[in-house]
N, C-alpha and C positions, 0 to 999 in steps of 0.2 A: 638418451641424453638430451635428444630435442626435445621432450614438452619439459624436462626437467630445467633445462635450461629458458624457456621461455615463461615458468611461474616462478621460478626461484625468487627473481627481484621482488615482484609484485608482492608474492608470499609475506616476504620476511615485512614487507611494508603493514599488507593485514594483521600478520600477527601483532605488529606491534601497536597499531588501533585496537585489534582485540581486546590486549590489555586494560584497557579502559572504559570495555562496558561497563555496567552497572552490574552488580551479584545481586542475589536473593536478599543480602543480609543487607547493601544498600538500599533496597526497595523498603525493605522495615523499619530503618534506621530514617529514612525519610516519611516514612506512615508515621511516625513518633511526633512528626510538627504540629504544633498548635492551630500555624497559622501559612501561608504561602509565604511569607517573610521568611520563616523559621527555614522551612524547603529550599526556600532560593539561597540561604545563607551557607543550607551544606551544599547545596551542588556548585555555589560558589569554591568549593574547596575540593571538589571533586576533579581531576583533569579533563574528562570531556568538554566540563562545561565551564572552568574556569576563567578561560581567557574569553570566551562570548557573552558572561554576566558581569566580567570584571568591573564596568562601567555604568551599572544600573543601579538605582537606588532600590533594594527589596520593598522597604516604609512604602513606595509610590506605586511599583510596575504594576501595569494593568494588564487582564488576560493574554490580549492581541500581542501586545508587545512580546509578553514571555513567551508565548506559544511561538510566533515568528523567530525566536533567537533558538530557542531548541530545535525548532523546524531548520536552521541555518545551519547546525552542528551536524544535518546529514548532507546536506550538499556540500559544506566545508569537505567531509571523508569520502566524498564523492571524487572531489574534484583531484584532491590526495593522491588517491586509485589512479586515476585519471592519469594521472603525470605520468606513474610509475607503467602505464598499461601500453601494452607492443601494439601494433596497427591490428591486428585482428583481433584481440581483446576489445580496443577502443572503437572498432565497431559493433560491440555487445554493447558497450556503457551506453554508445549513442543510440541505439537500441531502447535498453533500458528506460534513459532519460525522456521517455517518453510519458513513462509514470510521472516523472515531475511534474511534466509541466500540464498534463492532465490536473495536478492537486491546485497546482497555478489555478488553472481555468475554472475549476468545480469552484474554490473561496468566490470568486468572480462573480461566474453565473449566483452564488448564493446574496451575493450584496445586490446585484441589479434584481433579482424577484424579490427579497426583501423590505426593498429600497429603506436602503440603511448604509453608512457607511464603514467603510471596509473595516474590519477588526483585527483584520491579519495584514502586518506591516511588509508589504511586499518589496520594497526598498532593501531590505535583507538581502533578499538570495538577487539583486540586480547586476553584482558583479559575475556571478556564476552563470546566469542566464546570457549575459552578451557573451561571454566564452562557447554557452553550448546549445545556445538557441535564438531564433531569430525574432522569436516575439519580445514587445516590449511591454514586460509587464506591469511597469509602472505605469504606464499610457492606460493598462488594460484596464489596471482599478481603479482610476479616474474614469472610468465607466459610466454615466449618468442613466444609462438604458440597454435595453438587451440588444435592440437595431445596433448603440454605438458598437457595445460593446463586442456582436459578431463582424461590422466594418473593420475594425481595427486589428483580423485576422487575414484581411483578404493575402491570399499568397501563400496561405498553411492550410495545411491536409484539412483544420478543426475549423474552416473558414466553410465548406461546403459542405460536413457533418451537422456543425448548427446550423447552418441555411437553410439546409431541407428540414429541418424539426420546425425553424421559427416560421416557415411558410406553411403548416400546416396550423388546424384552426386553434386548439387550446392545449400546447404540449405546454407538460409539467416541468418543474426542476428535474422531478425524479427520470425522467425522459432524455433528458438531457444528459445526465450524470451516467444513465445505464450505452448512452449510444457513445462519451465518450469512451468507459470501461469495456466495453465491445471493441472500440479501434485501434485501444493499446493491446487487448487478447489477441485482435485478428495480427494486426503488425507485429507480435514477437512468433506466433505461431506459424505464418507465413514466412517470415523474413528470415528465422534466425537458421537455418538448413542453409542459407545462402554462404554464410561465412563462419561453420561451425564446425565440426566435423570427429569420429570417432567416439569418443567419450563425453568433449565436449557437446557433441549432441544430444547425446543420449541421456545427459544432466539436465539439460535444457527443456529440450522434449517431456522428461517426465516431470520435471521441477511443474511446468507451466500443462502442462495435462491434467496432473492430478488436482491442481490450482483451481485449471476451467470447472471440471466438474464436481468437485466439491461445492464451487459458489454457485454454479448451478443450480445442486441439489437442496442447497440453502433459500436463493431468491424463487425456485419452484415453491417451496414448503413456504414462506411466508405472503409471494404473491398468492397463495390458493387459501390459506386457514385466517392472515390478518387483512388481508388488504382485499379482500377477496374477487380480484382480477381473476378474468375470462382468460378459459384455456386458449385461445384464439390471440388475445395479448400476451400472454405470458409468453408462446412463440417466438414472438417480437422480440422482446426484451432481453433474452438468455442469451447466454454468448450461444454464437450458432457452431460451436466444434466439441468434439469430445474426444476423448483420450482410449478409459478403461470402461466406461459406462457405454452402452452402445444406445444406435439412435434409437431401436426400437424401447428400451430404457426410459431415456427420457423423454417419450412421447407417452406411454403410459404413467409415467409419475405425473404429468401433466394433466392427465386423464383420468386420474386416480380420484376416488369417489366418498375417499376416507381415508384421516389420519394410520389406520390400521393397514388401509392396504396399502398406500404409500409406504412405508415403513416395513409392509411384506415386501416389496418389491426391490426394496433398497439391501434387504438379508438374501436375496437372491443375486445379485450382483456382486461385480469383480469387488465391490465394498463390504461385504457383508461381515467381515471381522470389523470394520469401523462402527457400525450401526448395528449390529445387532445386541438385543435386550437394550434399549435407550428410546429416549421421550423427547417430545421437541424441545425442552428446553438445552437439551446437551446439543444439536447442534452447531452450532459457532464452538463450543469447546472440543468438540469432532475436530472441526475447520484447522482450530490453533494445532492441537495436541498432531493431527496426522504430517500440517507441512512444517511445524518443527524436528517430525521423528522424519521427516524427507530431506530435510534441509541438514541435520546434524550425521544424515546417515553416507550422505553426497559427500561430504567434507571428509567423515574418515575414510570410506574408501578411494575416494579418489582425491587426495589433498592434491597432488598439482593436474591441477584443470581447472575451469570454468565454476568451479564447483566452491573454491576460495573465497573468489571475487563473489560471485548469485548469495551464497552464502551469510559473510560478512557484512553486504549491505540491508539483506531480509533481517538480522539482528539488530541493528543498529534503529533500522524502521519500528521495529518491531520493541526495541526501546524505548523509542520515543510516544507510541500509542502506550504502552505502558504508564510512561513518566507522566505525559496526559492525563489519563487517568485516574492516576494515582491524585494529583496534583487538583483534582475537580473535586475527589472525594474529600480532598483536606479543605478547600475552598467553602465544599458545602457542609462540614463537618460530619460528615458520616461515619459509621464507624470505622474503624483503620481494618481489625479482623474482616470483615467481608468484602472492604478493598480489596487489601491484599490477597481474600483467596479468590477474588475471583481476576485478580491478572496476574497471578502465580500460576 
């Protein structure tokens, strides 16, 4: 009766956010726009996003803006959770919420190497961030340069991860972006055994295992065939932990001397029903397709645990890269059929 009693509240809370994702038949029904007016006008009607466009004119809103208000609608259900969540949960969220403000930082660092002004209206989520974080990120995209911009962290963990990158002689965005996605990997994979336990572990552990080495197997395969970074960097770069893939694994994909045997080597592995008979272009749809059948498969076995909450918010996320998407295709008018099949 005690974990039943300690998801019960929270539960009934997601379910009823659940209710209001988006379907299939919304994502179509929205590919049917002419225009992002037309889009804004039904998600104005939709309950996710009602009350967050209620007050825009569709005629005028510019990308930055609409992307910052549906960006808003996951930390609004964030924070939801949050209320409803017991002290040990809410040390998962604040866990968690480390991904945020990573997405903080990366828009950030993209305006000062750009030197452009910011497009994503961070004034948005600044109610949510004084509640659960100590950066100020409205300070941050007032940013005029990388130097302000890493001062204005002194006192955060992300204050001496960029420090050491910007002291070295010509690190990239992309540099930057791989060492913060490293500190959020190392910090849940480390930390989350501290306050997690039994089942909720065991959701957690492989949620974020199977996560690490997936993207691994992904920035391996494009740092070596597009970008064509040295095995020697590529090291650097990878999250440094694995899960089902062993290190001798991933030191040979790293090493691997052709598409062909990459791809032998991945059919010999704890993966080899994901990859096997597939080409590079499938995988990111590997990526999606395997932590959605992890993510929906955590929820029916184990609905009260860790597995509700990790869940719920991985959908919601995961809607909104969708909505995006979606939302660029209609911007650029592209066709609606190969949008929609490829974030279906």
């Amino acid at each position: 009766m005690g974990i039943l009693f300690d998801y019960n509240s929270i539960n009934t809370k997601i379910r009823g956010l659940g209710k209001y994702l988006l379907s299939e038949e919304n994502y179509a029904e929205i590919a049917e726009s002419n225009t992002i007016s037309e889009a804004v006008v039904y998600l104005k009607r939709h309950p996710s996003y009602g009350n967050i466009l209620a007050s825009v004119d569709e005629t005028s809103i510019h990308r930055g803006e609409l992307e910052g208000l549906l960006q808003t609608s996951i930390y609004k259900t964030f924070t939801k959770i949050y209320r409803f969540a017991n002290l040990e949960q809410r040390k998962f969220l604040d866990l968690y919420f480390i991904k945020y403000e990573i997405i903080v930082l990366k828009s950030c660092l993209r305006m000062v190497f750009d030197d452009r002004n910011m497009d994503l209206d961070l004034s948005y989520f600044q109610d949510i961030f004084n509640k659960l974080s100590h950066m100020d990120i409205v300070d941050l995209s007032n940013s005029a340069t990388l130097e302000e911009m890493v001062s204005k962290l002194k006192g955060s963990p992300y204050y001496v991860i960029l420090w050491k990158l910007h002291s070295l002689s010509s690190p990239t965005l992309f540099d930057y972006e791989m060492a913060l996605d490293n500190y959020y990997f190392s910090q849940m994979w480390k930390k989350h055994d501290e306050f997690l336990k039994g089942v909720d572990l065991k959701i957690i552990k492989d949620n974020y295992g199977y996560k690490m080495d997936l993207l691994n197997i992904q920035w391996i395969f494009r740092s070596k065939n597009y970008y064509k970074v040295s095995a020697s960097d590529i090291y650097s770069i990878i999250i440094p932990f694995h899960h089902k893939l062993r290190k001798s694994e991933v030191s040979a994909l790293i090493e691997s001397s052709s598409t062909d045997e990459f791809f032998s080597i991945l059919e010999n592995s704890y993966y080899k029903k994901q990859f096997s008979n597939m080409d590079s272009k499938s995988l990111e749809k590997i990526y999606l397709y395997s932590m959605n059948q992890l993510y929906d498969s955590n929820v029916r076995k184990y609905p009260y645990s860790i597995a509700s909450i990790n869940t719920y918010l991985y959908r919601k996320e995961y809607e909104i890269d969708r909505l995006t998407t979606l939302l660029e295709g209609i911007r650029y008018k592209l066709d609606k059929e190969d949008v929609l099949s490829y974030i279906m």
